[in-house]
C-alpha positions as CSV (number, residue, x, y, z in Angstrom):
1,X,0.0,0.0,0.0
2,X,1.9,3.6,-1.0
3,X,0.1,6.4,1.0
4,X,-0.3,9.8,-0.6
5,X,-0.3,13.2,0.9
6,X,-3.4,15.4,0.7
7,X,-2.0,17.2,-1.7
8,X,-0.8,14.6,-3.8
9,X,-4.5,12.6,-3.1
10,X,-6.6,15.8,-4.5
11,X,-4.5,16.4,-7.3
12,X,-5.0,12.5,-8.6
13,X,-9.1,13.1,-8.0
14,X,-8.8,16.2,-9.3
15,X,-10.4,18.0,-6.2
16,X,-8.8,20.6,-3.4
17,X,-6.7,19.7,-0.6
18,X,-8.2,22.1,1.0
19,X,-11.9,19.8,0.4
20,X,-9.7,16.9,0.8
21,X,-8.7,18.2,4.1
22,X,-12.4,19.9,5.2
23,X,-14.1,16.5,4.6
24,X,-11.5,14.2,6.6
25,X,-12.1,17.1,9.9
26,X,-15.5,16.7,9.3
27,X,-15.9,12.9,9.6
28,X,-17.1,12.5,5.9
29,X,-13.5,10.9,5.0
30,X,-10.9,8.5,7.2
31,X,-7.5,8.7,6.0
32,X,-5.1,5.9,6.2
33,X,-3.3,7.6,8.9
34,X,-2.9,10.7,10.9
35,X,0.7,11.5,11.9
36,X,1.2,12.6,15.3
37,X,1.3,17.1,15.2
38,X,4.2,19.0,16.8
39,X,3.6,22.3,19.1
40,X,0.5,24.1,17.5
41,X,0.3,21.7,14.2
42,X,-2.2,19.2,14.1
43,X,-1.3,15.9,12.2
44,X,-1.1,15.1,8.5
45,X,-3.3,12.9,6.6
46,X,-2.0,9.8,4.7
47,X,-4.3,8.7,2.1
48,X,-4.8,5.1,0.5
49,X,-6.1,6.1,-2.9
50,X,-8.2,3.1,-3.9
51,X,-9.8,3.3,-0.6
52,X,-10.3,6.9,-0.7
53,X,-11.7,6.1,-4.4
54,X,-14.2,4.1,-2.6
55,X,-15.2,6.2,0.6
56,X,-15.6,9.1,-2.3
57,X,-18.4,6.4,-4.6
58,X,-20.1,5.5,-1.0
59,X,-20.7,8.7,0.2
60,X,-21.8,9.9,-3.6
61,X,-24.1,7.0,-3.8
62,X,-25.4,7.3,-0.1
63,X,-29.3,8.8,0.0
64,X,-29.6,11.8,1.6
């Protein structure tokens, strides 16, 4: 498994980071891994991109 940045996730789904980032705070998204923030940083997400392909199609595909 090779774990992309949030940068590097969006640009292969073609979103933001920025959404990337919003959507993993907000619950809507788990990343592979969090990595453990220093002084006032908060950690940075690893992605799995065929799992984040997927948890993008669920919650697409989930009724409102």
């Amino acid at each position: 498994m090779r774990l992309l940045t949030t940068t590097q996730a969006a640009r292969e789904l073609g979103v933001s980071a920025r959404s990337l980032a919003r959507w993993a705070q907000e619950g809507r998204l788990r990343p592979a891994l969090v990595t453990p923030g220093g002084d006032k940083r908060s950690g940075r997400y690893l992605w799995d991109l065929d799992d984040l392909r997927d948890q993008l199609l669920k919650l697409r595909t989930r009724p409102e």
